[in-house]
N, C-alpha and C positions, 0 to 999 in steps of 0.2 A: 484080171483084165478089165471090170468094169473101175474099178480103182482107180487103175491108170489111165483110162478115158478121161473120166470123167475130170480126172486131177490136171492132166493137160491141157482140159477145155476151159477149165477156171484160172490156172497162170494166164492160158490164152487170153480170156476174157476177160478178167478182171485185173490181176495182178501186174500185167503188163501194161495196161494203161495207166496205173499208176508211176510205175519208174518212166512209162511217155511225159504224164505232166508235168513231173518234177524238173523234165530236161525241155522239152519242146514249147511246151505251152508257157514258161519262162518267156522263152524268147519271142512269145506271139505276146505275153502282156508285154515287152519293153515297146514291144511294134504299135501296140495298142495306146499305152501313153503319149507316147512318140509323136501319135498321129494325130490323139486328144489334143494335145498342147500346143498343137499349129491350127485350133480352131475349133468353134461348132461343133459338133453334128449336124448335117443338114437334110440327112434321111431315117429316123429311126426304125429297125425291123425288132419286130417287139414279139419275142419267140415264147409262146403258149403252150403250158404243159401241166400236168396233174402234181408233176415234182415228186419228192421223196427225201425221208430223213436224211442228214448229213451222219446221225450222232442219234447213241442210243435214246437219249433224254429227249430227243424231239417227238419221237413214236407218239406216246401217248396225243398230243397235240397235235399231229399230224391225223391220227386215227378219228381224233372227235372232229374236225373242220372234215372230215369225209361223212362220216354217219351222217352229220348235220347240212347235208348239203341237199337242199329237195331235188336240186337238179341231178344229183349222180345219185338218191336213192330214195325211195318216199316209204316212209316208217309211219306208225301209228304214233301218235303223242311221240313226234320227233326229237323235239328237244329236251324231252327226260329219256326217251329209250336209247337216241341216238351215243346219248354221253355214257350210258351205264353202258350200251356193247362197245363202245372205243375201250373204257378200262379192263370188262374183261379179257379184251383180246390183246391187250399190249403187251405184256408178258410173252406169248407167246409170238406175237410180233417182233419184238426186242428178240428173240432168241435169233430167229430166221435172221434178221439183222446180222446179229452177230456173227453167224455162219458165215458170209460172205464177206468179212472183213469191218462189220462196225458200222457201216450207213452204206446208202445208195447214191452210185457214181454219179446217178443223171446228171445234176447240176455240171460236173465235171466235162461230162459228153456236151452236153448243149451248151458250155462255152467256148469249148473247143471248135465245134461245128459254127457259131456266131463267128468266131474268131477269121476262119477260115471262108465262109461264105462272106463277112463284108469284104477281108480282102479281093476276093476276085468280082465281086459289086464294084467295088471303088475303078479297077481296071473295065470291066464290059458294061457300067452305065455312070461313066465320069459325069453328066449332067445331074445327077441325084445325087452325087459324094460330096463330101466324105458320110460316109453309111456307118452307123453304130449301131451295135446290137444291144437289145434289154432283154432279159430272161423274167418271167414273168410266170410263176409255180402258183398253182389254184391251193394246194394247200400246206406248204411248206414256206420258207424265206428262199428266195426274197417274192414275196405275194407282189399280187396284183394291183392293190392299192398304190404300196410305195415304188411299186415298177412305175405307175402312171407318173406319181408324183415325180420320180425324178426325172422322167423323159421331157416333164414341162420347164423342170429349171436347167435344163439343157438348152432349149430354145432351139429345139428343133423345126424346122418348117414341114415335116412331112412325115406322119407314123402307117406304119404297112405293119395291121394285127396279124400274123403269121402263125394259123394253129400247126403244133408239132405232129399234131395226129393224124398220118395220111389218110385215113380213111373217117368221115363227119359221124361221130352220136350224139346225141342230147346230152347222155349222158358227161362224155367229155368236153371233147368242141363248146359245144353248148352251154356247159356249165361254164366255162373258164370266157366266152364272150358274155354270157348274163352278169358276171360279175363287174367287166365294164359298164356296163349297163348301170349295174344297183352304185359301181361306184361315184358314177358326176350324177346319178338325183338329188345328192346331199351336196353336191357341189357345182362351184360355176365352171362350164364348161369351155374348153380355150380353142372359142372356134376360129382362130388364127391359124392353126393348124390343119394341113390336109388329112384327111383322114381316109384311109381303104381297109379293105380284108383281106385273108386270105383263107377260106373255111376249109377245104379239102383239093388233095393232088393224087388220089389211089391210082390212077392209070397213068401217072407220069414216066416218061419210056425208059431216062435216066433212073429211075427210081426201080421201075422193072430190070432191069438189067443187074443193081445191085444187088437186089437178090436174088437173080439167077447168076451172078456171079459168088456170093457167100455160100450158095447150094454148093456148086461145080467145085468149089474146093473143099468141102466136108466129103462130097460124092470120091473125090480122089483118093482120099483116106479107106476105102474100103478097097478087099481084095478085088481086085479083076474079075474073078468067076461070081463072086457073088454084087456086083455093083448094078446090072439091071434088077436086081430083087428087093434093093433098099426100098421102102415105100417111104414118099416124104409127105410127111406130116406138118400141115401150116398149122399153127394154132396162133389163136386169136382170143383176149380177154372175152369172154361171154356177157350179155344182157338176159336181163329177167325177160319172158315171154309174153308179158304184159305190154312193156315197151317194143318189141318186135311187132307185137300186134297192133299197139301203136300206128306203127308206121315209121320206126328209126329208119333212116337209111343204110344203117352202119354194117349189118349181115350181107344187104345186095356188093356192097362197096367193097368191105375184104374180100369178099368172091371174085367181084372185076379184076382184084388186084391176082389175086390165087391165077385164074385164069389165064392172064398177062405173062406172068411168068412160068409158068407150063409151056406158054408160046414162046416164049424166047430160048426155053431149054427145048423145045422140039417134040413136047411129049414122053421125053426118057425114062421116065419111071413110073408107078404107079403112085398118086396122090389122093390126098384127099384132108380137106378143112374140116378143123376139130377146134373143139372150144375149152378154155380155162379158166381159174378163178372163179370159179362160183362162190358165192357168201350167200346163209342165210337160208330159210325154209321155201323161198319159192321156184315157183318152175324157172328153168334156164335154158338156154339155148343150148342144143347139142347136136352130134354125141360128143361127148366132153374126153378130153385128150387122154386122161388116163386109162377112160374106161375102152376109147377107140387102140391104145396099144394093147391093154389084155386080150380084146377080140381077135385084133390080124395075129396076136403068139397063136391063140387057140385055134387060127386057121395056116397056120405053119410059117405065117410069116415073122422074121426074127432079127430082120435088120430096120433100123429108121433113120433119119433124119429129123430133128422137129426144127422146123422155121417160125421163129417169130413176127408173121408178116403181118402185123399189127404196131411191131416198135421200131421205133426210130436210132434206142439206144440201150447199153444194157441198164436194167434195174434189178429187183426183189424177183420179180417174176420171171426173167431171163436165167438171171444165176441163183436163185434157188428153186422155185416153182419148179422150171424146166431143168436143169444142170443136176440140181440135187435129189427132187422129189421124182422126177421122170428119170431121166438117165440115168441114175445111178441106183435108187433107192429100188424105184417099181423097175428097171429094167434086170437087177437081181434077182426082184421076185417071181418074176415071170420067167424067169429063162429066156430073156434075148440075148440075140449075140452080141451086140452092138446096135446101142444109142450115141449117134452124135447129136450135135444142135449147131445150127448155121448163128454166124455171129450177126446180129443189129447191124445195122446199118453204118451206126459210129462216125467216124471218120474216112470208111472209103472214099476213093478222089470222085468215083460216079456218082457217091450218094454229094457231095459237097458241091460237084456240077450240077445236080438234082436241084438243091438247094437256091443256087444261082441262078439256074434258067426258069423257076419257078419265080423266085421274087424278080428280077430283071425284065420278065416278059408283064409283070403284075404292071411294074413301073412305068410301063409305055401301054400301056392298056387304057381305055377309056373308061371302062367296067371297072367300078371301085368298089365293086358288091356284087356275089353273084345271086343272081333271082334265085336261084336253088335254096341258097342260103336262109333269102326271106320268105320263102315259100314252107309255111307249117307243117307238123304231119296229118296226116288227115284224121287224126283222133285225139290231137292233142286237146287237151283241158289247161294246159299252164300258162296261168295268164302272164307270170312274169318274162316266158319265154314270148309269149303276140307283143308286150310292150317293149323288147328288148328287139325284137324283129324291128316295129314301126321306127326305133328311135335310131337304129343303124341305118335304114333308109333313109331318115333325114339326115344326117350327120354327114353319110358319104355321098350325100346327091347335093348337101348344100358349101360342102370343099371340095369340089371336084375340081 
């Protein structure tokens, strides 16, 4: 039984979106050319994300531009410990890899999602079109750097930063805007160009709906008698407790969202936010997902659902973390009866309207920055992050 779960959830999730891009996503790049070649771009949405390997051989390089990253982790003597734990862990990284088919779709999903959200940009704000999308991976290809660069020999008049992370951390968000940051101090910066943000959307309604819509059809999968007993489990990447203490905003933020979609499903079930991905010897934010499913078995509970209401798409952490090492692996060990997992967000048409009414409302907005944004945590010490604050206030206050 748990075999066949789990094997259905992964054609689902993974596999299938492979034989989608080979056919569909075809026909979105001829549309794409199509539309390149009749001009411009005269709106860039420059979609922000942490990325992930395409291909075994990237792991290791992917692993070191993370360790070494102060904003997503602060190590002792960084730059020799950060390199020496990327190597050990790549191996063992490269496996998990492999399990899921060989590299991580993201890229795939967030072209897909670009794809689809400028077309319906170009139709509900023709005064900003034609809209092109640039994907833009903190540490994978295509990086941040030559995303800039090519958005410039574009000749766009207008780039809208768009973090993929519904919900704002330092860690993320923040890492992947500081890097615009470090990238035009070395260079001259093209202030022909309009410039806005878009830092966080966790309570966007189109956004809540989708995943109380990815729930309600995981929830249908299970027998009728036992369907109010499933408890749904959101999980959410985890931060060290340093940074919570901090002042991240990222813990309050998934909650708002957890919240939100509890309301839209009417309270149906019993939940509760749990955290994943821990790395490393320090404290972390909890209770952590696997350890919260041994608990509710040893309190008789024995159905789940786990929601990834932290991602936008699937990755490493969706289809193995959750797919393989929760639902399938630990839900043997424990005696559940059944673990599902709600799909990402992906390509539903809500999550793509999400997407739309989010940049569409940003473009008619006066606000090209929100204060929240520039507004520090109350314990920060990073100075790269206060310079990186001040220099987006002037940037988006002086092309408004």
């Amino acid at each position: 039984m748990w075999y066949k779960t789990v094997k259905a959830a992964r054609i689902r999730l993974f596999d299938f979106p492979g034989i989608f891009f080979n056919g569909y996503s075809k026909m979105l790049m001829k549309k794409s050319l199509s539309s390149a070649a009749s001009g411009s771009p005269k709106t860039a949405i420059m979609m922000m994300n942490m990325g992930g390997p395409q291909s075994l051989d990237q792991v290791s390089t992917y692993l070191t531009r993370i360790m070494t990253d102060t904003d997503m982790m602060q190590l002792p003597v960084q730059g020799v410990l950060g390199p020496y734990i990327a190597k050990r862990r790549t191996a063992s990284v490269q496996k998990k890899y492999d399990e899921i088919g060989g590299g991580s779709p993201i890229l795939k999903w967030t072209k897909l999602q670009g794809e689809l959200l400028c077309q319906k940009l170009d139709q509900v704000s023709p005064e900003t079109a034609p809209h092109k999308y640039y994907v833009a991976f903190r540490y994978v290809d295509p990086l941040t750097n030559s995303t800039l660069e090519q958005i410039e020999k574009d000749g766009v008049e207008r780039v809208v930063l768009f973090s993929q992370y519904p919900q704002y951390s330092c860690a993320t968000s923040g890492s992947s805007f500081n890097a615009i940051y470090n990238h035009y101090m070395n260079r001259n910066f093209p202030s022909n160009i309009k410039w806005s943000l878009i830092d966080r959307w966790s309570t966007h309604p189109l956004l809540v709906r989708t995943f109380a819509d990815r729930i309600q059809t995981e929830l249908k999968q299970f027998p009728k008698e036992k369907r109010n007993e499933v408890v749904i489990l959101f999980s959410a990447h985890s931060l060290p407790l340093k940074a919570v203490n901090r002042g991240d905003p990222y813990p309050s933020e998934v909650g708002a969202t957890v919240q939100l979609v509890m309301n839209e499903l009417g309270y149906c079930n019993p939940y509760s936010l749990v955290w994943q991905s821990k790395v490393g010897p320090l404290e972390w934010l909890g209770p952590f997902t696997d350890d919260a499913i041994r608990a509710y078995v040893k309190q008789g509970k024995k159905n789940f659902i786990l929601v990834p209401i932290a991602f936008v798409n699937e990755h490493i952490e969706t289809l193995h973390e959750l797919d393989i090492e929760y639902c399938q692996d630990l839900g043997k060990e424990v005696g559940a009866e059944c673990i599902r997992r709600a799909a990402a967000p992906n390509d539903h048409p809500l999550f793509i309207s999400a997407l739309t009414d989010i940049v569409a409302t940003h473009l008619k907005s006066e606000q090209k920055v929100n204060p929240k944004f520039l507004t520090r945590c109350p314990h920060c010490t990073n100075k790269n992050c206060y310079e990186a604050k001040q220099w987006f206030a002037k940037i988006c206050q002086a092309t408004a």
